[in-house]
N, C-alpha and C positions, 0 to 999 in steps of 0.2 A: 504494500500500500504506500502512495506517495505520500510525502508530509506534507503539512498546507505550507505555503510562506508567510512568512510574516513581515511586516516593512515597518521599523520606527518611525517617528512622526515627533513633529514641535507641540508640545504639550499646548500649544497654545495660550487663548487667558486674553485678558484685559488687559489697559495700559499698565496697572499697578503691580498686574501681577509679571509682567515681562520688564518692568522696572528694576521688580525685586530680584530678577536671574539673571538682567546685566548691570545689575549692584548701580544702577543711578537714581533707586529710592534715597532720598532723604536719611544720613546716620541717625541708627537708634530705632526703627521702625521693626529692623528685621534682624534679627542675630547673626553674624555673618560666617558664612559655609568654612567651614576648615578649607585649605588646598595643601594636599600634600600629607602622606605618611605620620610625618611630625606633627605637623596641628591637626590633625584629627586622630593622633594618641593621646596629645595633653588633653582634648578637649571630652575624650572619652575619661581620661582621668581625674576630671573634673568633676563628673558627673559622677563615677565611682565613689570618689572620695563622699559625698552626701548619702551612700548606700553601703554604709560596712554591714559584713553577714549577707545572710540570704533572709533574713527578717522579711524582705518584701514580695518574697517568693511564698515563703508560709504562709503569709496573710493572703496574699491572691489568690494563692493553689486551688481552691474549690471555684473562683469562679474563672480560671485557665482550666481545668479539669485535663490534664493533658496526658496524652499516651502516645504512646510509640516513636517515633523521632523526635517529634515534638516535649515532649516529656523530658527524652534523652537531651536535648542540646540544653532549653530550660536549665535542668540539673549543673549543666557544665559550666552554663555563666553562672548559676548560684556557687557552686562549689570554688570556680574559680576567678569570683568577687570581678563577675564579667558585663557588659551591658548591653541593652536591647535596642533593635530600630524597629519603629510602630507605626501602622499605620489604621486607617480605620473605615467605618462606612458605618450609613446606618441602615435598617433590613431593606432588600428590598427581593421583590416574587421571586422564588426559586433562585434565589442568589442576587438579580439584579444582572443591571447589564454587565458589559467587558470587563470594564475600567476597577470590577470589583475584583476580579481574579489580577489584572494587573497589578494594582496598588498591592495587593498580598504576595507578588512575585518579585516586584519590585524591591520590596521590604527585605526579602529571602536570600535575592541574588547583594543587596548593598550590604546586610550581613555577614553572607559568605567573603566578598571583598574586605572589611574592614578586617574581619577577623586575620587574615592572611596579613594585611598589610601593618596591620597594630599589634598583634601577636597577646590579642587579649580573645579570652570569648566570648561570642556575640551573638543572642539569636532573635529571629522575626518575631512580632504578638500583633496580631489584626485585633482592634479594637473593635469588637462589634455593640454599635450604640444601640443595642436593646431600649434603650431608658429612652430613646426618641419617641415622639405622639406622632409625628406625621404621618398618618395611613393613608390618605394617598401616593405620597412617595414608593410608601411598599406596597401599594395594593396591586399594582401590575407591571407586566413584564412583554417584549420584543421577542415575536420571533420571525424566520422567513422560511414561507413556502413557494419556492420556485421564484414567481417573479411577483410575489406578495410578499406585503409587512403585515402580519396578526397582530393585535394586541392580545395578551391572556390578561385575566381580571379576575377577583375574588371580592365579593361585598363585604362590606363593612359587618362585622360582628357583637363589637361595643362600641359604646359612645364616644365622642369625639372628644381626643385630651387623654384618650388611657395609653401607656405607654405600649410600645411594641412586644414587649414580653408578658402580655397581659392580653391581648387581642386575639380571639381565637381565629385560627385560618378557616375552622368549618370544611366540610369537604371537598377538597381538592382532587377527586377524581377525574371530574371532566379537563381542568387545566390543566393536570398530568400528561392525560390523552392526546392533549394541543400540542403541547412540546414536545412529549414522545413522535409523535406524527413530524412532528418540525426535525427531528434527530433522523429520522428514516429507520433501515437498516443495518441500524449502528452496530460497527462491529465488536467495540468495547461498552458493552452495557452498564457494568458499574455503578457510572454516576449516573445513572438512572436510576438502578435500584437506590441508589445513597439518596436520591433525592424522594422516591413512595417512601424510601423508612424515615425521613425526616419530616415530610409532610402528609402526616398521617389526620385521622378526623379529631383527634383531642389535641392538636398542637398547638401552639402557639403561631402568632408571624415572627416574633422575635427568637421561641426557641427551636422554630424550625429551622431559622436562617443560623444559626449558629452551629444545629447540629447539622445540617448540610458543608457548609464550610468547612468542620473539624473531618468529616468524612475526605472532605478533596485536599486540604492543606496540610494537615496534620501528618500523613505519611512523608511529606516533602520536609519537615521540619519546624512547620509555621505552628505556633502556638494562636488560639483561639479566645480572646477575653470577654467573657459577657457581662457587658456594663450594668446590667440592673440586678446584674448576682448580690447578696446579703454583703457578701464579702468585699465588693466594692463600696458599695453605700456606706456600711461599716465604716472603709480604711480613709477615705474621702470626706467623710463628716465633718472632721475637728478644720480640715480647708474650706469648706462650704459655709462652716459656720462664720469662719475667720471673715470670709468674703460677706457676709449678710451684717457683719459689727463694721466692715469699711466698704457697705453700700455706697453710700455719700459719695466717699473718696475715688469707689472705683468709679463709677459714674461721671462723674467730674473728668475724670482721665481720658476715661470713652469719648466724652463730650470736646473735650478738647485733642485730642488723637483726630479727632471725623474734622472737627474746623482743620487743621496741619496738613489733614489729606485733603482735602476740597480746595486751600489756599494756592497747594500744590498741582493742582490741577487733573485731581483725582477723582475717582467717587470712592466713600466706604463700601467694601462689601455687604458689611452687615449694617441696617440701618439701627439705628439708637432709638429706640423707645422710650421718651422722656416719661419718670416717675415710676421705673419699673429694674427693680434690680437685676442682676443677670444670675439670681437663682430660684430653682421654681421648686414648688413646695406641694406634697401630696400623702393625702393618707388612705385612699383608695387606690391608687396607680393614676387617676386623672390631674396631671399634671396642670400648673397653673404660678406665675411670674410672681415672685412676693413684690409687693410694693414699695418702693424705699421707705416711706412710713412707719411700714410694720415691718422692715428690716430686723430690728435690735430686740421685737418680742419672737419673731420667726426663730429669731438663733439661742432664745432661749428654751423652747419649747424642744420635747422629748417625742414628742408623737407623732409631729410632722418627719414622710420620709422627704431629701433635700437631694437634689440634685443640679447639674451644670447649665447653663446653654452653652450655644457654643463657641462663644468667645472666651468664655471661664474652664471648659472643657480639655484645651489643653495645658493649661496651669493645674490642671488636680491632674491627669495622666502623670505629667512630668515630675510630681511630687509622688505619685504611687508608683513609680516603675524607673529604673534608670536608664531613661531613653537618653541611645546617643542623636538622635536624627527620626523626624516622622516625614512619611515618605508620602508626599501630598498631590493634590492635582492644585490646578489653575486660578479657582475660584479659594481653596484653602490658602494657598500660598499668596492671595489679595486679604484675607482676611488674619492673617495672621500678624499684619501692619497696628491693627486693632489689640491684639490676643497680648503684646509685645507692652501695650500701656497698662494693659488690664496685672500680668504680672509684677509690672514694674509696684504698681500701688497695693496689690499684697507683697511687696518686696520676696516673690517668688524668683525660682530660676528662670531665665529668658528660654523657651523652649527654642530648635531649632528644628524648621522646615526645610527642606529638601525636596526637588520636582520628581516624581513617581515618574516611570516611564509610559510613553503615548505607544499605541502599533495599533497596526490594523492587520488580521488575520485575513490570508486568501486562499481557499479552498483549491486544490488542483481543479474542480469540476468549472471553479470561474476562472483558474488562470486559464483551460482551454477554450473559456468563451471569450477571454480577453484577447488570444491567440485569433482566434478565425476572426475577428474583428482588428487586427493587426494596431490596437492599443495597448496603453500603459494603465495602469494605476490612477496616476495623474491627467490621462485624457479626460475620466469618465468624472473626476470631481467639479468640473465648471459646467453649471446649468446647461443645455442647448449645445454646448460646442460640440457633444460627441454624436448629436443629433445630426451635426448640421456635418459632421466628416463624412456621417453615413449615406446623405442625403446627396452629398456632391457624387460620392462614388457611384450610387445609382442611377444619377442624371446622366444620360447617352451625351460623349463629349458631343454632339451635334450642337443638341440645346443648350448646351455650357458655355460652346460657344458661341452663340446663334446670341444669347443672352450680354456677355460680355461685350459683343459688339453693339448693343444695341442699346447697352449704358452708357458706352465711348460715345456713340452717336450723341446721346440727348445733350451730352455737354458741348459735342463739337459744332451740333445746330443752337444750341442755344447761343455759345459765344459767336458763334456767325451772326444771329440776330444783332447782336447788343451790338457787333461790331459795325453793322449797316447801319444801326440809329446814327450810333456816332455820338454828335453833340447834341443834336434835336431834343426837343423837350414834348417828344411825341408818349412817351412814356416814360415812369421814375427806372434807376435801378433796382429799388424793390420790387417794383411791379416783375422785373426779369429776370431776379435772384426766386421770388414765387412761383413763377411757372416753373424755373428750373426745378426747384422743391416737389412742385406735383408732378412733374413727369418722372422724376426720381423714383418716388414714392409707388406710381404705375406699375413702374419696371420689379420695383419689390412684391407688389404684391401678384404682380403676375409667376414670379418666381416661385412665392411661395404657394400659391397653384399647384403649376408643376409639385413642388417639393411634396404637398399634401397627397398625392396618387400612387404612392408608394408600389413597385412591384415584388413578386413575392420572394424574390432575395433580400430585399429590404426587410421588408415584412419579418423575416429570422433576424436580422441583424438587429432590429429594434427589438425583438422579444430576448436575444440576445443584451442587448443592453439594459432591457428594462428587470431582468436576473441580478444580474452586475449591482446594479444601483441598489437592489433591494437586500445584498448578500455584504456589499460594503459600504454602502453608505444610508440605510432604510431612514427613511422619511427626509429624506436630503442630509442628514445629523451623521457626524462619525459615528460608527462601526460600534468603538466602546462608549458610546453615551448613549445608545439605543435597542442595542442588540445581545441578548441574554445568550453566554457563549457553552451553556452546557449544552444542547444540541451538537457544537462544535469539537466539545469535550466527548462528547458520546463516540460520536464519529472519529477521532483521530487520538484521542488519549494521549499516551504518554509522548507520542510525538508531536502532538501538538505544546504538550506543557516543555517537550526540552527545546521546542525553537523559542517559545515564551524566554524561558529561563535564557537559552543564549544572547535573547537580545536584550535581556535585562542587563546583563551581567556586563555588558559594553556597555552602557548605561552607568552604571555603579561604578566602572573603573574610571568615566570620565567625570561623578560626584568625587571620587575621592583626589582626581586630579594629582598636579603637580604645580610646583611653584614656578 
């Protein structure tokens, strides 16, 4: 069987976030990247030094619950007083799209690198935000059949505000079926079966998305964290509280962080919510913003459970776990400009962001449609243009050229006119630049006539492209911000994870760079 390819890609983002990755944000916003061996040993050592023991592995352990390699590597930075790179997501349908398995390979391969290069141990933990309310976010998922985009979908089961690990999925049989059909004849079933055992009728969205993930990542090494575990609420509290006695403060910081970035000619990521702290407070699992207000009795109180948003979410990470590096997309790596003030006023550690790696996976079945249609990758991402390659090849050179001459004409009768006016004031130039304009326009739309009558070599070529589009780019959107890749997974397994893994791993040697 062939392996699919895979092609890295610019992580993309916004002006702030492309800023912050050729370092001409504003100092102070962003913590700045190690380059080189040397500074990203001291700066792991940095991080060490706040984590003596494995104290912070105890306290996690039940809600990492980790086995088999996972477990094993865990073990080796506790033992040998080593550190972690994190990365996270919050649930979303049967895993969610691409960008979820990348960020977690990501995370795996810039581990494997540092470890080598810093001679410390280092392993991956995907932070699964359980503790997130957004059910739409996880209510559905991408897939492609042929030269369709499906959406799958599951309704709502509790009310709105209950966290992810609270929310039941309800039966997921028929959306099983979706995706299974989306997989085909997959020759590695596997993660199929991982995924009926995970999303069974008493699941959760949150703890099926967890227990799916531990199924695909955990043999690879990647440790699995479930943010609305006991265990984390626990170890996070005494920070959560700290933040709710310097609501004011942090607020303030936020507030003035959002002016710094707008001055600069930015926008915040995340917008500020004036009168509302950035911890949210629950004793059912329905989650809800404490008010600056009632800030200082919220942190007195035993009964409310407390949790992050996500501008305060990676200031309690970074205090529960000794991350050297979390390995981000486009929109985290904008908002982390914000995350940078918010620590600073709990005089926490600055965490450090790092861009996760972008790719888009292509199927041998579309490289051979890529083939008969003698494109690239890159032909088929600009609207129309791979239309219109198609359209010229099919037009009999006759009328191509029949046509070309007969746009040459319109302009060379036209300036014949103008030329015979001369100086006369028999008509403006405008009046002669607008005819030119409608005869132009003529000759277009006669064209696209023609072009509209497609014959039936065409006819494949466009079914052929309309595959193409729907397999790498579904709903016009990249590949991993739309397209849920266990189908992919099903289909090509372990070679599809080691071109993952190889193109990560180029990825991570050019994060850990050189001076």
């Amino acid at each position: 069987m062939s392996a699919p390819r895979v092609i890295g890609e610019s992580i993309g983002g916004g002006a702030l976030a492309r800023a912050a990755l050729d370092g001409s944000a504003p100092a102070g916003w962003f913590l700045p990247a190690p380059r080189g061996a040397d500074e990203w040993r001291s700066h792991a050592e940095a991080v060490r030094s706040a984590f003596p023991g494995a104290r912070w592995l105890e306290t996690l352990r039940p809600a990492l619950s980790p086995s088999g390699a996972a477990a094993e590597r865990l073990g080796r930075v506790a033992a040998g007083h080593g550190v972690v790179v994190t990365t996270g997501q919050q649930p979303g349908l049967f895993g969610g799209p691409g960008y979820t398995w990348l960020k977690a390979i990501s995370a795996l391969e810039l581990a494997n690198r540092l470890e080598r290069e810093i001679g410390v141990p280092v392993a991956p933990v995907f932070w699964a935000a359980t503790d997130d309310a957004d059910f739409d976010e996880a209510a559905s998922t991408m897939v492609t059949l042929g030269a369709e985009t499906r959406r799958i979908s599951i309704e709502r089961q509790g009310p709105e505000g209950l966290v992810m690990a609270q929310v039941p999925t309800g039966d997921c049989s028929t959306q099983i079926a979706m995706l299974t059909d989306a997989a085909g004849s997959a020759p590695q079933p596997g993660v199929l079966d991982a995924l009926r055992a995970a999303y069974h009728p008493d699941a959760t969205v949150g703890g099926a998305y967890v227990q799916l993930l531990r199924a695909v990542l955990e043999p690879l090494g990647i440790a699995v964290l479930d943010a609305w575990h006991p265990a984390v609420r626990s170890a996070s509290r005494s920070t959560l509280v700290e933040a709710l006695n310097r609501a004011a403060m942090i607020d303030e910081a936020v507030a003035l962080r959002g002016v710094s970035i707008e001055r600069a000619g930015f926008r915040a990521q995340v917008a500020r919510v004036p009168r509302l702290s950035l911890v949210f407070r629950s004793t059912t699992g329905i989650k809800e913003r404490v008010p600056l207000t009632q800030a200082g009795d919220a942190a007195r109180r035993d009964d409310l459970v407390l949790s992050a948003n996500v501008l305060l979410s990676p200031v309690v990470e970074r205090r529960l776990l000794p991350t050297v590096a979390y390995a981000g997309g486009a929109g985290e790596i904008a908002y982390f400009a914000q995350v940078t003030a918010v620590a600073e006023a709990l005089g926490a550690a600055l965490p450090l962001i790092v861009p996760r790696w972008s790719a888009t996976v292509i199927e041998p079945s579309v490289d051979r449609m890529l083939g008969r249609l003698g494109m690239m990758f890159d032909d088929v991402k600009a609207p129309h243009a791979a239309e219109r390659r198609i359209a010229d090849r099919a037009m009999p050179a006759a009328v191509r050229d029949s046509l070309e001459e007969l746009r040459k004409s319109v302009e060379t009768r036209v300036d014949a006119v103008a030329a015979s006016l001369g100086t006369t004031a028999l008509v403006t130039k405008e009046v002669i630049e607008g005819a030119r304009m409608q005869l132009r326009h003529r000759v277009e739309r006669l064209e696209r006539r023609i072009r509209a009558a497609p014959g039936r070599g065409e006819t494949a070529a466009m079914n052929d492209l309309a595959a193409i589009r729907a397999a790498l780019m579904p709903g016009g959107a990249r590949q991993e911000r739309r397209l849920n890749y266990l189908p992919l997974l099903a289909r090509h397994g372990d070679l599809l994870i080691e071109q993952l893994r190889a193109g990560a791993a180029i990825h991570a040697g050019g994060l850990i760079g050189s001076k």
